[in-house]
C-alpha positions, -999 to +999 in steps of 0.1 A: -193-441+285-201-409+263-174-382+275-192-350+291-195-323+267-173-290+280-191-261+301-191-234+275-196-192+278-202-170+250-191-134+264-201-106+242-218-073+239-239-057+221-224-057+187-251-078+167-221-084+140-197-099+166-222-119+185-231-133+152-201-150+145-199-166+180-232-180+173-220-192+144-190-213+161-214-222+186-239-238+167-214-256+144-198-272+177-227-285+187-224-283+229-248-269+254-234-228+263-246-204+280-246-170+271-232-142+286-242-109+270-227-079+288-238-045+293-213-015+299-211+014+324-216+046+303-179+060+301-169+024+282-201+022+260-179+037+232-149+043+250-120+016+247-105+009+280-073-007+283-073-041+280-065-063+308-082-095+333-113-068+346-150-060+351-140-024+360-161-011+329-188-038+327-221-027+343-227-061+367-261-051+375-275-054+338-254-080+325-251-120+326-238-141+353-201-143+360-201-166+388-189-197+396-190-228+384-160-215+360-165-226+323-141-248+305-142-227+273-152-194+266-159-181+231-158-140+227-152-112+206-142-076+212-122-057+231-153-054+261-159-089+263-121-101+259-111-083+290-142-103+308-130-134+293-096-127+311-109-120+344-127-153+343-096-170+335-076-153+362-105-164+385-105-204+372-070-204+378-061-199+341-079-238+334-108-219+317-095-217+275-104-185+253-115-183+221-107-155+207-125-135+172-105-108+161-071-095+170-053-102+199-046-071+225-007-075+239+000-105+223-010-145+221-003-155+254-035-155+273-055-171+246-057-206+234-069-200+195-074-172+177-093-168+146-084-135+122-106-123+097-087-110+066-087-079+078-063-083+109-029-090+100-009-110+123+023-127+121+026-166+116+018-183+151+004-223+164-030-206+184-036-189+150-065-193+124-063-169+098-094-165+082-108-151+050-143-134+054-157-137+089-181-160+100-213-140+094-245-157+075-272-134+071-308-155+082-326-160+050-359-167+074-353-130+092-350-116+055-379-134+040-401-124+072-384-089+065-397-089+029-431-093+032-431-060+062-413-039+041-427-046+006-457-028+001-438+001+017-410-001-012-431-008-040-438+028-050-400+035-050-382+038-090-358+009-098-334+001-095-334+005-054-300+012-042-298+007-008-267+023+013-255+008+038-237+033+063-212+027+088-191+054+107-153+068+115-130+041+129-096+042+133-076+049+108-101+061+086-122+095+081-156+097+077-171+136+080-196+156+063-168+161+027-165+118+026-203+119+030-213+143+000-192+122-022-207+094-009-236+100-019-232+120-055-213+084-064-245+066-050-269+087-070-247+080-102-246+046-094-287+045-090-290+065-121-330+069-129-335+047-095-339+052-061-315+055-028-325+044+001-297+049+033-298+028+066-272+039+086-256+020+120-246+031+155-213+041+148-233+069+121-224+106+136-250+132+132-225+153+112-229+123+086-267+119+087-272+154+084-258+151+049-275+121+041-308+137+045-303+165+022-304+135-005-343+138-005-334+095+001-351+081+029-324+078+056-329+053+086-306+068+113-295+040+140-317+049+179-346+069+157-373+044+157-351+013+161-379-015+163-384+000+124-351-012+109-348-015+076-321-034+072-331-066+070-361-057+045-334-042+025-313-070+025-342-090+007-356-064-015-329-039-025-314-048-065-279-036-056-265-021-026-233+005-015-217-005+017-191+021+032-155+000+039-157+005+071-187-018+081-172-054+075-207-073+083-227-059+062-202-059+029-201-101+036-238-104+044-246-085+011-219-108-002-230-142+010-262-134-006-250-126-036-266-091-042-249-071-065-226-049-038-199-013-044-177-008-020-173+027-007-138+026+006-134+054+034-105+076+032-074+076+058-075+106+085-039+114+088-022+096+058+010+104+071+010+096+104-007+067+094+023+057+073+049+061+103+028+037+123+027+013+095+065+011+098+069+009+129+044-028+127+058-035+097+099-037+114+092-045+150+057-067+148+063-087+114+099-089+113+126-112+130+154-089+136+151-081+171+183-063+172+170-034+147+168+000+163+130+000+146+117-036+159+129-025+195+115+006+196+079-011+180+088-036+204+084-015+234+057+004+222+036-029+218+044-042+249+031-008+266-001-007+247+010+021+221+008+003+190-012-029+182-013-054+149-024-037+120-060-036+108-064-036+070-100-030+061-085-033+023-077-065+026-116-073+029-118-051-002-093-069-022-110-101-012-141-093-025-132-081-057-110-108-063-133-133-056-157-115-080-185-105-049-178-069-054-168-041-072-155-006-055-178+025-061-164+047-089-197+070-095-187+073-131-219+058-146-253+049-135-268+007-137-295-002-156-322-026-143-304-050-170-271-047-160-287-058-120-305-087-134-279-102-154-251-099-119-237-133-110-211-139-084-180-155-100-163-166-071-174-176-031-159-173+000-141-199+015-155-217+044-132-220+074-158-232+103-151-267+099-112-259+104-123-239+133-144-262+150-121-288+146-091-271+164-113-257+189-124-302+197-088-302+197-084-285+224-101-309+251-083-335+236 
């Protein structure tokens, strides 16, 4: 008798770069799911609430169905979704395992794996998968359908095309009108005789796109004109592209392509404050020495939400230039249509998803 396949939920929200690895997992596994996709009230759109087992901040009237029957797994990402994924569980009677992406809020406990992209940096532990690159594969079908939409409207444009690739400020980095000057003098000087082309994403501030304009580039700013996207049309047609440090997805889909890709590492906000924090993670969070006046007090602060694992968008960085995908934007010299055609990848990512999907079968087991 063929054993019933799980009841699975994908809980996300509206981040096209986190739902995409779930899909990914999803697919891979193989079972039926049903998704979730949640919408937020307005206060929690961009603001982070604390995380705990709640719906408090999810708009119930707009989003999918959280109702019983109770799902046996759920996959999610974010902090949004994770607290939804924990109010299911509370409501199952904690039967109902989580899947988490990303890095776990107050600890391991109320997940069953947890897969951590390179840029998350967590201490050794069983529920953990620590990953290189995340699990995001650009759809060569969307591109090529992209390509043939946006090619007569690039074909007048000087090559080599650069196309940037803007994210926006996160935590702990800067990103203001100064960072986004020099981004794009190092752009320009990277393009030399070429042409710039900037699509930007919804983190983008106006203070950033403001600057971007004054280029004379054709900037695509993220909410003006949406269903006219760029992005993917660049992905195909674009001979080498910038993507700011921040934005994670789009450095590895430009990687997995193997595009010719500068990194434009963003700048830390308060480099000093930054590097108290860092010690406080690094004794209390990644050390074994409980009795140490600095893993108690990082301790406590963890435990009430102050302080969280460390997020190391160089790490990504590093990854990609060792692995010969990348190389970090210098603006020292401009590249010749030559120099684009003659790029070839040296290295390749390393594929997790079958190690994932086979601890996540483990689980029902």
């Amino acid at each position: 008798m063929q054993r019933k396949s799980p009841r699975v939920w994908l809980i996300v929200g509206d981040k096209s770069g986190d739902n995409a690895q779930v899909r990914a997992i999803a697919e891979a596994l193989g079972w039926p799911v049903e998704w979730k996709v949640l919408h937020f009230k307005p206060p929690f759109v961009k603001g982070k609430p604390k995380v705990n087992a709640s719906l408090h901040h999810v708009d119930l009237t707009r989003s999918g169905s959280l109702s019983p029957p109770w799902p046996d797994l759920i996959l999610t990402v974010g902090r949004r979704p994770i607290m939804a994924a924990l109010w299911v569980k509370r409501q199952a009677g904690g039967k109902t395992k989580i899947v988490l992406l990303g890095r776990p809020k107050r600890g391991f406990d109320p997940y069953d794996l947890i897969l951590a992209p390179l840029q998350y940096r967590l201490p050794p532990h069983p529920k953990l998968i620590s990953m290189g690159l995340p699990l995001l594969f650009p759809s060569l079908e969307k591109i090529n359908e992209a390509k043939e939409i946006w090619q007569p409207r690039l074909a007048s444009m000087a090559r080599p095309l650069v196309a940037v690739l803007v994210g926006g400020a996160t935590k702990p980095y800067r990103f203001d009108r100064r960072v986004a000057q020099d981004l794009v003098a190092k752009s320009r000087a990277l393009a030399g005789q070429g042409s710039l082309y900037f699509c930007a994403s919804r983190r983008t501030s106006p203070e950033v796109l403001a600057e971007l304009r004054k280029s004379g580039a054709p900037v695509y700013g993220w909410g003006e004109g949406a269903h006219d996207n760029p992005y993917l049309g660049l992905l195909g047609l674009a001979d080498a592209f910038v993507v700011t440090g921040d934005s994670v997805s789009m450095m590895v889909e430009v990687a997995r392509l193997g595009k010719p890709l500068a990194i434009y590492p963003l700048p830390i906000k308060y480099p000093r404050l930054h590097a108290v924090y860092r010690w406080l993670i690094e004794h209390g969070l990644y050390r074994s020495e409980p009795s140490a006046f600095g893993s108690r007090l990082a301790r406590w602060a963890f435990e009430v939400g102050l302080i969280g694992y460390l997020r190391e968008l160089e790490r990504v960085h590093l990854y990609l230039y060792d692995h010969k995908l990348a190389l970090p934007l210098d603006g020292e010299a401009g590249i010749s249509k030559s120099q684009l055609d003659e790029w070839v990848p040296q290295g390749e990512a390393i594929d997790v998803l079958p190690e994932v999907i086979d601890r996540i079968r483990g689980l029902f087991k």
